[in-house]
PAMI-621519 format. One line per field, with one value per residue (C-alpha): z, y, x; residue in three letters. Coordinates in steps of 0.05 Angstrom, whole numbers, always signed. Each point is the difference from the previous one (the first is absolute). Layout:
N
Z = c(Z;...)
Y = c(Y;...)
X = c(X;...)
resn = c(ALA;...)
! end
This chain:
665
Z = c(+2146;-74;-29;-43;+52;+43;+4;-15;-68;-15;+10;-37;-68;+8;-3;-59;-31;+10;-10;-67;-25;+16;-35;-71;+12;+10;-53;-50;+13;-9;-69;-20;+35;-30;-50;+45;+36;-54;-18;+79;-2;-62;+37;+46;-40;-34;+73;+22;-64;+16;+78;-27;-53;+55;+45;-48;-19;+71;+5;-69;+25;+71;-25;-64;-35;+24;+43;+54;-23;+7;+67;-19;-72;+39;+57;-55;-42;+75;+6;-68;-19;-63;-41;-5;-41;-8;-70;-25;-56;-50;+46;+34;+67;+58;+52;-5;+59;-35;+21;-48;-64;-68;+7;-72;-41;+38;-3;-45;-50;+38;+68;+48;+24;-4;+68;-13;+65;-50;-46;+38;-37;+29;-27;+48;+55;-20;+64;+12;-34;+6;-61;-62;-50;+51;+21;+51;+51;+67;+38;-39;+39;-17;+18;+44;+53;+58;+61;+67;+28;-53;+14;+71;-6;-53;+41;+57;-43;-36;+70;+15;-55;+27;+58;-31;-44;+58;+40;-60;+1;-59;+11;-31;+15;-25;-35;-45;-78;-27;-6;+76;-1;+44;-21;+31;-14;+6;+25;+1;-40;+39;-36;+17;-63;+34;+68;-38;-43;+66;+34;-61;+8;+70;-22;-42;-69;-8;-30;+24;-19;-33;-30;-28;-30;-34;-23;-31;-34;-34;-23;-26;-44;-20;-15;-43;-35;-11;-27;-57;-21;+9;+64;+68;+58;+57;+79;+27;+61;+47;-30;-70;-26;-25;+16;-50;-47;-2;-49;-38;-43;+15;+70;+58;+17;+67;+25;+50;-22;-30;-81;-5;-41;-54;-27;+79;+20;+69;+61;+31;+59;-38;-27;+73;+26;-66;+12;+67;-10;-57;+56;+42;-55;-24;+77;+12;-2;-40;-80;-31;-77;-18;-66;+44;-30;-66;+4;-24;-61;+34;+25;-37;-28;-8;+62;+39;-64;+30;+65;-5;-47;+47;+58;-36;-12;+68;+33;-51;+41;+70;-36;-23;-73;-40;+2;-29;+39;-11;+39;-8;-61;-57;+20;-11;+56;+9;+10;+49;-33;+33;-31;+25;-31;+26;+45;+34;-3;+46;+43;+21;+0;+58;+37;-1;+36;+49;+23;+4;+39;+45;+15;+20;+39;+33;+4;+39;+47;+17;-2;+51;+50;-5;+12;+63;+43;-23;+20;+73;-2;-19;+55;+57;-16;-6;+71;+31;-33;+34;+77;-7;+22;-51;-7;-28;-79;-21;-30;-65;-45;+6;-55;-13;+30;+60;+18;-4;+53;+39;-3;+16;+58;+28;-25;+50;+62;+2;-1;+46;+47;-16;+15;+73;+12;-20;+50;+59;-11;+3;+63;+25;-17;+37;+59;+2;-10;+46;+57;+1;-14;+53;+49;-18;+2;+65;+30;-29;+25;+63;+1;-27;+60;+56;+4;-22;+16;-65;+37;-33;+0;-34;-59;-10;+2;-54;-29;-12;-30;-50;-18;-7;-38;-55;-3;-22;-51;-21;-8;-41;-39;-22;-13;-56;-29;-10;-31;-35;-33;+40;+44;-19;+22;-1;-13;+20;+28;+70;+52;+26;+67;+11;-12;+54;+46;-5;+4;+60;+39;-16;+28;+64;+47;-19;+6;+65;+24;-18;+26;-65;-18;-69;-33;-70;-18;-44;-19;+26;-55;-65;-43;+7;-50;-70;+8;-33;-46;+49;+25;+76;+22;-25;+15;+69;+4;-21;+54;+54;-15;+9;+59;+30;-8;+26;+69;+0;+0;+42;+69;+63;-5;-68;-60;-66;-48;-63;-48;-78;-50;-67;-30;-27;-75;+17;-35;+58;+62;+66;+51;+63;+64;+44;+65;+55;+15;-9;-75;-51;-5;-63;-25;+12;-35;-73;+20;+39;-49;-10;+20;+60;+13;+75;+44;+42;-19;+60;+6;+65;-29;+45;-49;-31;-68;-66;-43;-53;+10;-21;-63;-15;+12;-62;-41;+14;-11;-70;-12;+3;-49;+64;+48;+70;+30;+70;+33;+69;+53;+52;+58;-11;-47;-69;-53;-50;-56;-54;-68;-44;-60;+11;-35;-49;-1;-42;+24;+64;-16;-43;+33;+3;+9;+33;-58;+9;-25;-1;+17;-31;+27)
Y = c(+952;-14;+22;+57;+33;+14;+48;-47;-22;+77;+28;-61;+17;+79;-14;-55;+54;+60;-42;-33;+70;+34;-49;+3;+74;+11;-60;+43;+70;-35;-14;+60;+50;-16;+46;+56;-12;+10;+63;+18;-15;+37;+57;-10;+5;+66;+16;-13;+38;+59;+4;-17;+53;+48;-13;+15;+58;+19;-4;+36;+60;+10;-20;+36;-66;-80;-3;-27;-39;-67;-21;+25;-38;-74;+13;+9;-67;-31;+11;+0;-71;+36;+17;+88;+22;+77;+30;+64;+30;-26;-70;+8;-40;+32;-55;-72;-32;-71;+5;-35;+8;+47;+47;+17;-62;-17;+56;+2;+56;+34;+17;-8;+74;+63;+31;+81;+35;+53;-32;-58;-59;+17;-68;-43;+53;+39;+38;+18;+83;+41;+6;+42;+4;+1;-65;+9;-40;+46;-41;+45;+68;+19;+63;+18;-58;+45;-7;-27;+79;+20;-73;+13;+79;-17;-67;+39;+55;-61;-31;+69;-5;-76;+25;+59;-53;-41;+54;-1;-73;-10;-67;+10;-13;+30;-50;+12;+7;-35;+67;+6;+45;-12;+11;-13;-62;+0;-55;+30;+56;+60;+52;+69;+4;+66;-15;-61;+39;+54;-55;-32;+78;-10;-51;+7;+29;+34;-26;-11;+20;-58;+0;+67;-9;-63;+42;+47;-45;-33;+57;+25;-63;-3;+80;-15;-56;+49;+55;-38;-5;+64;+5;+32;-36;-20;-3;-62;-33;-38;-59;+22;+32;+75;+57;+43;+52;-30;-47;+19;+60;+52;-25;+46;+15;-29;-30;-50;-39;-72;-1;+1;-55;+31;-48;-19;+72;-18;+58;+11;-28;-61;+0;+14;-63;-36;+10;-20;-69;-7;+19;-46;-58;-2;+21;+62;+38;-62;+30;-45;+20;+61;-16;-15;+69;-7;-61;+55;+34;+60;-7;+14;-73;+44;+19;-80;-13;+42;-8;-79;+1;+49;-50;-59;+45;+16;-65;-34;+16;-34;-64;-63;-7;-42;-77;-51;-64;-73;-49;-70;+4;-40;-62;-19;-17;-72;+10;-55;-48;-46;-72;-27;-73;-65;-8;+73;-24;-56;+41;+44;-53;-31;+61;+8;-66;+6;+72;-31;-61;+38;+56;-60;-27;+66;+6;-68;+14;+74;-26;-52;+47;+39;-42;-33;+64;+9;-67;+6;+70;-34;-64;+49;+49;-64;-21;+60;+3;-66;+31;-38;+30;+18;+0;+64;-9;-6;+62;-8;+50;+80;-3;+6;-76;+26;+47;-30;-50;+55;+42;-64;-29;+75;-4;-71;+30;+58;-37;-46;+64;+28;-72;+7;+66;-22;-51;+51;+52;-51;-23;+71;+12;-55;+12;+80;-19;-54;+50;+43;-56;-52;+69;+21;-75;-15;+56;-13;-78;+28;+45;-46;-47;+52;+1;+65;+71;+37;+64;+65;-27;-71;+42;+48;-60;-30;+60;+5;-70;+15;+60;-34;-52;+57;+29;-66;-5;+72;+0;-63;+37;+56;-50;-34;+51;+27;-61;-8;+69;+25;+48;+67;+65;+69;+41;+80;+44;-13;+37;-43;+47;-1;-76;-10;+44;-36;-69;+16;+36;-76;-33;+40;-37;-60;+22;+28;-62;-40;+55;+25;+75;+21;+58;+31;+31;+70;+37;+71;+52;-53;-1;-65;-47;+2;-41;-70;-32;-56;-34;+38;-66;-54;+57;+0;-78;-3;+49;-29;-69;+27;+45;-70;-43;+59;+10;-77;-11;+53;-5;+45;+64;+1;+49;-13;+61;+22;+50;+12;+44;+0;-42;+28;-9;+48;-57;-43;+14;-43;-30;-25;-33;-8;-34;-15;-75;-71;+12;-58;-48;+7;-61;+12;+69;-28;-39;+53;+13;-72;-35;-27;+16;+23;+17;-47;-72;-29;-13;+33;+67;+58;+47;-6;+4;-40;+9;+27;+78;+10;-39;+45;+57;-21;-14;+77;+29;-32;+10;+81;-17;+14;-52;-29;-1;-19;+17;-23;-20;-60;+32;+74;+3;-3;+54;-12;+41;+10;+32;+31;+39;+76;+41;+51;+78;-7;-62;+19;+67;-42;-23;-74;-34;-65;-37;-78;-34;-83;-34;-42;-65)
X = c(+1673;+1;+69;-33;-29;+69;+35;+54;-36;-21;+65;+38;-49;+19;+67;-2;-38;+39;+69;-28;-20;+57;+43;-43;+12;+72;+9;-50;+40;+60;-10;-44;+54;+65;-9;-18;+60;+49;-33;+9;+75;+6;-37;+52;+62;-27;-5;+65;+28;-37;+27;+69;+0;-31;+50;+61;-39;-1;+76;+11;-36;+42;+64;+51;+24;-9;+63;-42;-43;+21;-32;-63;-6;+24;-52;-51;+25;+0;-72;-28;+41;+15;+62;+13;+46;+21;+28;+21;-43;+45;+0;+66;-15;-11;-20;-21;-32;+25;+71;+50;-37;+12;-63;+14;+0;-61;-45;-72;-7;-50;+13;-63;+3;+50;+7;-3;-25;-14;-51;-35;-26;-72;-25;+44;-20;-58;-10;+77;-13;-59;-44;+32;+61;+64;+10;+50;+0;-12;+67;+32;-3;+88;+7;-69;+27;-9;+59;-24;-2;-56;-30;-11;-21;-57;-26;-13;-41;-43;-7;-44;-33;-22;-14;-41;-43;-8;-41;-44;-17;+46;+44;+60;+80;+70;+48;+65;-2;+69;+30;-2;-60;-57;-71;-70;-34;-76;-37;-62;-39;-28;-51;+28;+42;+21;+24;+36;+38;+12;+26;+45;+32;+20;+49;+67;-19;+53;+59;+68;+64;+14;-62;+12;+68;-28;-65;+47;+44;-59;-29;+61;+8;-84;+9;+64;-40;-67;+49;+18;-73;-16;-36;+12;+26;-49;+5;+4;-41;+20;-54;+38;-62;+5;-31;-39;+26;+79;-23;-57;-7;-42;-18;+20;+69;+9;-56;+5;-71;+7;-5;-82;-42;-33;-46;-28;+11;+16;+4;+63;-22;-13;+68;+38;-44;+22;+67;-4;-30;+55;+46;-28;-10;+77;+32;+6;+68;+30;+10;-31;-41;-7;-26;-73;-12;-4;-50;-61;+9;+1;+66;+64;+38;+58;+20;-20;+52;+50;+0;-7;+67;+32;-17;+30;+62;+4;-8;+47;+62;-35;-37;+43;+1;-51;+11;-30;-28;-4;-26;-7;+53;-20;-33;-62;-49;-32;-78;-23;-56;-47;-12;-63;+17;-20;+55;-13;-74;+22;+39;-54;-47;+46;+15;-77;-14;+56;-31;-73;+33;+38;-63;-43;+46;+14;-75;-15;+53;-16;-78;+9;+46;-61;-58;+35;-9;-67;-19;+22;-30;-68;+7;+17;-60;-43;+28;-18;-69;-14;+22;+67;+60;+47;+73;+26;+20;+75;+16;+43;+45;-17;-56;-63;-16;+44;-37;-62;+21;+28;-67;-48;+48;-12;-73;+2;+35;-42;-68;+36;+2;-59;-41;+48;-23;-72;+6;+23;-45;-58;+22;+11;-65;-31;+35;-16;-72;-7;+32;-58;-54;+24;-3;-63;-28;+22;-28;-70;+9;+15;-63;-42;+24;-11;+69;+14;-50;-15;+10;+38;+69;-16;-35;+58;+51;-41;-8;+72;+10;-49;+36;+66;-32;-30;+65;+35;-55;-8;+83;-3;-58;+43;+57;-42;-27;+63;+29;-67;+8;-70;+31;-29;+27;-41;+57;+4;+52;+17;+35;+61;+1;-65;-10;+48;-32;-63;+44;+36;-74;-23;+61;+4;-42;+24;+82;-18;-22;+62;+45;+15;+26;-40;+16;+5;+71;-3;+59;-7;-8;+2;-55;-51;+14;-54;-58;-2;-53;-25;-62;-6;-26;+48;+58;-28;-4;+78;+26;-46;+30;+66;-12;-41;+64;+47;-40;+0;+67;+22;+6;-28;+40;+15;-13;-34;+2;-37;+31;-6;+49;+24;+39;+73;-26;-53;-53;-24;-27;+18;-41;+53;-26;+65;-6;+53;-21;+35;+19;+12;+56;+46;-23;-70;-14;-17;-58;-34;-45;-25;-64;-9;+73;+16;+65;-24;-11;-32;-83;+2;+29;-13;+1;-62;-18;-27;+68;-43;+7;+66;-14;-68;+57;+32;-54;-25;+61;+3;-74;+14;+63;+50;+41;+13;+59;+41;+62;+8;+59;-11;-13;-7;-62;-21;-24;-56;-7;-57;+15;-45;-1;-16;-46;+21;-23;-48;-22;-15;-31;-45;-66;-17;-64;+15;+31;-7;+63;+1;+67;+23;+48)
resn = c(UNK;UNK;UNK;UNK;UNK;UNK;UNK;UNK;UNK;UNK;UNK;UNK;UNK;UNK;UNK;UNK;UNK;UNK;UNK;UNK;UNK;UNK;UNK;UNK;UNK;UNK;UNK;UNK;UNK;UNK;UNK;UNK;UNK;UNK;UNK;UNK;UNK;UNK;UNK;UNK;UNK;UNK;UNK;UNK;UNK;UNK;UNK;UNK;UNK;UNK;UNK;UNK;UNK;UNK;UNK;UNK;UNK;UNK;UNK;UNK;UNK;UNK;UNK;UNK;UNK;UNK;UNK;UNK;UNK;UNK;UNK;UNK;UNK;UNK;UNK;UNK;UNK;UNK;UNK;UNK;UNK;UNK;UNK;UNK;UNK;UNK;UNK;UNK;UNK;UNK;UNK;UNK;UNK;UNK;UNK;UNK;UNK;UNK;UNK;UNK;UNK;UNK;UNK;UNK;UNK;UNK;UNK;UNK;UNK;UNK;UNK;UNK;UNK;UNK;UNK;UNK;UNK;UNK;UNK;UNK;UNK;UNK;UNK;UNK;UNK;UNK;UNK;UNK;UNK;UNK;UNK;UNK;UNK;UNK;UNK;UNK;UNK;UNK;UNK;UNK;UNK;UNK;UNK;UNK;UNK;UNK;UNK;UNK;UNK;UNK;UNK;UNK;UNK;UNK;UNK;UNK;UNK;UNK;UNK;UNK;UNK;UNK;UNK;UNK;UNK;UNK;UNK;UNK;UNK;UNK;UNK;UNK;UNK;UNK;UNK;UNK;UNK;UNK;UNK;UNK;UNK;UNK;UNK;UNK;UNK;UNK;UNK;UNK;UNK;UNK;UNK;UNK;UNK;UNK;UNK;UNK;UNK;UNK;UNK;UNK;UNK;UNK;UNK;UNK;UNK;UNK;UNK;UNK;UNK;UNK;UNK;UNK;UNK;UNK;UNK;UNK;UNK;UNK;UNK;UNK;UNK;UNK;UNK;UNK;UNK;UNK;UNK;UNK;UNK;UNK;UNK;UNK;UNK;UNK;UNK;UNK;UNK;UNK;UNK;UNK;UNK;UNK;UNK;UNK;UNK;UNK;UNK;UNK;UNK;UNK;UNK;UNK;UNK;UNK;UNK;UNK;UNK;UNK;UNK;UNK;UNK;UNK;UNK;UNK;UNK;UNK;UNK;UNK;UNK;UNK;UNK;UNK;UNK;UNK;UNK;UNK;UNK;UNK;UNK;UNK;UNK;UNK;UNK;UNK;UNK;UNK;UNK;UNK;UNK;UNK;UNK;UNK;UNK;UNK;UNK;UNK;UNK;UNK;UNK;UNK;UNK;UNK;UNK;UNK;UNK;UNK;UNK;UNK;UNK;UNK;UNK;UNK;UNK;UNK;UNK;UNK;UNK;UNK;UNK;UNK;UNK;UNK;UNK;UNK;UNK;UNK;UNK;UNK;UNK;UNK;UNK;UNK;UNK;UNK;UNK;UNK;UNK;UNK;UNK;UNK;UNK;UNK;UNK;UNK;UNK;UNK;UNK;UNK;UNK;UNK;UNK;UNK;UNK;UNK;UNK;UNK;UNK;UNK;UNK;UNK;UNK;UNK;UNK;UNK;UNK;UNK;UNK;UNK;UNK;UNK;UNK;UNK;UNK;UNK;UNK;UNK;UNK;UNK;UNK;UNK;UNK;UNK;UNK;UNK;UNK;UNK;UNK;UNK;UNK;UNK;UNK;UNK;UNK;UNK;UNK;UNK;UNK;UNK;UNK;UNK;UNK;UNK;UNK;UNK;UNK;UNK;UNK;UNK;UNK;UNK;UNK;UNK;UNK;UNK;UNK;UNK;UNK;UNK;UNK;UNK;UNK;UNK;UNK;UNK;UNK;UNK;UNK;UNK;UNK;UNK;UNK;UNK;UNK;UNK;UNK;UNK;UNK;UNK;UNK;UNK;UNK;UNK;UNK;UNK;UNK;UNK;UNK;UNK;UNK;UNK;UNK;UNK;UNK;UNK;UNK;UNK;UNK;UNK;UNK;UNK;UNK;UNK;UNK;UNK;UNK;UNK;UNK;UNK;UNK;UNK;UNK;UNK;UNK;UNK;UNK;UNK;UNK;UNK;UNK;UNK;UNK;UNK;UNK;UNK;UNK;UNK;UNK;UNK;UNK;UNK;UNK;UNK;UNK;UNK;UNK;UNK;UNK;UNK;UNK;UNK;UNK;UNK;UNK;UNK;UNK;UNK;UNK;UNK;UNK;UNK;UNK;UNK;UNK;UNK;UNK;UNK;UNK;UNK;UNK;UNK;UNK;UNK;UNK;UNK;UNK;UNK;UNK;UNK;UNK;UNK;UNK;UNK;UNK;UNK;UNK;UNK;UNK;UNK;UNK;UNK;UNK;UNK;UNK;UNK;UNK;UNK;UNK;UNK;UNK;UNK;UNK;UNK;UNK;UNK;UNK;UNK;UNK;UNK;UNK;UNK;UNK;UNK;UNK;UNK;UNK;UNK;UNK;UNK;UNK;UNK;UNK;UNK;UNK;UNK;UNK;UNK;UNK;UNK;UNK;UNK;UNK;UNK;UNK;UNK;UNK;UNK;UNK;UNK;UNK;UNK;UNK;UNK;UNK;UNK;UNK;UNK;UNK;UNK;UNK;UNK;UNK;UNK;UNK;UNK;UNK;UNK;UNK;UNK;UNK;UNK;UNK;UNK;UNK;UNK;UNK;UNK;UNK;UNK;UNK;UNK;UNK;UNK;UNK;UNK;UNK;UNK;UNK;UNK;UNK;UNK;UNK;UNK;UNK;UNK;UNK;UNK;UNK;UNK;UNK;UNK;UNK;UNK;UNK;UNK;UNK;UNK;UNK;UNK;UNK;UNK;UNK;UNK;UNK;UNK;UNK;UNK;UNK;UNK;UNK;UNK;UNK;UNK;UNK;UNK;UNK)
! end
């Protein structure tokens, strides 16, 4: 086979192909991407500033002064590869994660960042306050931190209102705002704004204690500050917004409604939902801006003023004082080039080669350890085309070759088996019909010679070779049509009891001849099983089979019984024929339903029989979508069983007109 049709030869050019393509990529990113990866790592570096300054932030907001902050500002210049350095306003030093050196002689004259937990550089961290003029950062919660008593009373009151918003289809969850209050998180929208806002109620509105004498304190420092410009103090909210007519001349004293919107004109059951999504939006129960209110017109500057200075006045005594930060010190950062000179031009060139050479290499190799299975695979199906007997295939690694060796050496032994049963069912065959032809030949010869008077009994004993010889034929009939897929059933409900009623009329005579008790076995007072959908005449055919080879194989005085029920799922109906003969060896039960297969292996069998019927059994019971089955003991009897699918209510109230069904193999 020419080289470029092989595998071997198709599978080397992919891989040139893909290996030299890949190469003239990388090489071709490689020099149009530098630059995109300096402005990455610069990305990166503004990154990095941003956590660090976030992270001091943090630790400014939960902490009075920088006593402690030592291990935090070395784990950050541990990670970060960078130099942090930690000044006073007026660039005393604080820290220096550089051990050893003189923070002040070495310091720029603008410091990257100043670290004030109560104005936040929102351009290094844009999303660290909600939306408006107090830029506190909400770590800071002083005062409102609520002790682990309050904690634990107001988690399980949000937990009901989880559970509340749950029964509504709402997802939702309770987690802990960084004063120690828990709110309700939604994770999903639901459209009842009512029951939503019922449910929000169940849980811990209210404030606490602590809340309250934090509350009060504020407001006592924002009244103080409205005072002196003439206004009237306010009440405070736990969410730090105000409620109407403290602040706002001429509105009503005392009202408990949020400050109203003039120019939108909004209900007040817009403005409850509004607040509640603002709640919601900047964690709930955590004071966080109260200036939100004065983003309209409509609201009153003044008093967001006020009670955003009186915040920062009373937070001052919990935060650590402003800082400023420095990192990196003074130095100026190399930015990486890339030179693509002659000598760089060389390099790749090389590198390029060596990957091509090494991918074909890899490719021959891996080619030819895949070709050499494929050629035995070929010569061994080419053997066995040609009648020759064929070794089974060396089976390589677990892979896709692998298992094709595996699947055709099974593909082998199983026509091997098949070609070995072909071979003893042919003889079987043969010798079952020459049985009845060599009797019914001889006795013609012998007629024919005068040897023999064609009286009564001669007729009848021909009679009955002729019929054994159309039940070998007529069994091997149904056998290929059902293989052929040309067995047709006229399906309708059917009676199990009665079927075996008519079975075991038909069987009588013949049981009483060999000595055989037949009976059918009902369970007094339970109900008869429901009928099946089944052809009455194939059902018939399967039952007589079995009831056939029961009386066959059980001797004078013994007992074959018939009796049907319902399964234990309550979806099958089953047919058992139990007799009290010879039974079936251990090692002889799974081939009882093969062809041509019989207990006894000698010619001159006494038992009778074309070792077909059990195998038409089979093909019955799947034909009506059921099974076969056999227990049995050596010596004390076997038990047949057919399974089939019952009919429904409705099914089997439902008349039928003979439906023909083809099976198929």
């Amino acid at each position: 086979m020419p080289l470029r049709r092989s595998l071997l030869g198709r599978l080397l050019t992919v891989s040139a192909l893909v290996a030299s393509c890949s190469v003239a990529a990388t090489a071709w990113l490689a020099v149009q991407t530098t630059s995109v990866a300096i402005r990455q790592e610069q990305g990166r570096n503004l990154s990095t500033d941003a956590r660090i300054y976030d992270t001091l932030l943090g630790y400014a907001a939960g902490h009075p002064d920088w006593t402690g902050v030592a291990g935090t500002v070395r784990e950050l210049a541990r990670e970060s590869g960078r130099r942090i350095v930690l000044t006073t306003e007026d660039r005393q030093p604080l820290l220096d994660s550089a051990a050893g050196s003189s923070p002040a002689a070495e310091l720029p004259t603008q410091a990257s960042a100043v670290v004030d937990p109560l104005s936040v550089d929102t351009v290094l961290v844009p999303d660290a306050v909600p939306v408006g003029t107090d830029r506190v950062d909400p770590r800071a919660v002083g005062p409102f931190l609520l002790p682990a008593k309050e904690r634990t009373v107001l988690r399980r009151a949000y937990a009901r209102s989880a559970e509340c918003l749950a029964g509504m289809g709402i997802a939702a969850d309770v987690v802990d705002s960084p004063s120690g209050r828990p709110w309700v998180r939604f994770v999903s929208d639901g459209a009842d704004r009512d029951r939503e806002l019922k449910c929000l109620s169940v849980g811990g509105a209210a404030t606490t204690a602590t809340e309250d004498k934090a509350l009060r304190a504020l407001e006592q420092l924002a009244d103080a500050c409205l005072k002196r410009q003439g206004r009237t103090g306010v009440k405070l909210n736990l969410d730090l917004s105000w409620d109407r007519g403290y602040g706002q001349e001429g509105a009503d004293v005392g009202s408990s409604a949020p400050v109203p919107v003039p120019e939108t004109g909004i209900t007040e059951a817009e403005a409850i939902e509004r607040r509640m999504a603002e709640k919601k939006a900047a964690a709930a129960g955590v004071p966080t801006d109260g200036a939100a209110q004065a983003r309209g017109s409509g609201y009153d500057r003044a008093v967001a003023a006020c009670v955003g200075s009186a915040r920062r006045e009373q937070l001052t005594a919990y935060v650590a004082a402003p800082a400023l930060l420095f990192i990196d010190g003074p130095g100026a950062v190399s930015v990486p080039g890339f030179d693509l000179s002659p000598a760089n031009t060389a390099r790749i060139a090389g590198v390029t080669a060596l990957v091509l050479a090494l991918t074909v290499g890899a490719s021959v190799i891996a080619g030819t350890r895949l070709v050499r299975p494929l050629h035995a695979l070929t010569g061994a199906a080419q053997r066995m085309r040609d009648g020759l007997d064929s070794a089974p295939v060396p089976v390589g690694p677990d892979n896709e070759i692998g298992r094709l060796a595996l699947a055709f050496n099974d593909m082998a032994a199983h026509r091997t088996r098949l070609e070995e049963q072909r071979k003893v069912m042919v003889s079987d065959v043969a010798h079952e019909l020459r049985t009845p032809l060599s009797n019914i030949r001889g006795w013609l010869e012998a007629a024919h010679d005068g040897l023999a008077e064609p009286d009564p009994a001669f007729v009848s004993s021909l009679l009955d070779e002729a019929i054994q010889l159309q039940h070998l034929i007529n069994d091997l009939q149904d056998l290929g049509a059902a293989d052929a897929g040309a067995l047709r059933l006229h399906l309708e409900p059917v009676s199990v009891d009665d079927l075996l009623g008519q079975v075991a009329a038909a069987h009588q005579g013949p049981a009483e001849t060999a000595g055989v008790t037949l009976e059918v076995a009902t369970a007094p007072g339970s109900p008869p099983p429901p009928p099946v959908e089944a052809d009455p005449v194939r059902l018939r055919q399967a039952v007589s089979n079995l009831l056939s080879n029961a009386v066959r194989h059980t001797p004078p005085g013994g007992r074959v019984t018939l009796r049907s029920y319902v399964t234990e799922g309550g979806d099958e109906v089953a047919v058992e024929v139990a007799d009290t003969g010879s039974g079936i060896p251990a090692g002889d039960v799974p081939h009882v339903f093969d062809r041509f297969w019989r207990a006894e292996k000698s010619r001159n069998r006494s038992t009778g029989g074309s070792g077909l019927g059990l195998a038409i059994v089979l093909k019955l019971a799947e034909a009506h979508g059921g099974t076969a089955s056999v227990t049995s003991t050596e010596g004390q009897g076997s038990v047949f069983t057919l399974r089939l699918p019952a009919m429904t209510g409705g099914d089997a109230e439902r008349p039928r007109g003979g439906e023909e069904t083809a099976v198929r193999p």
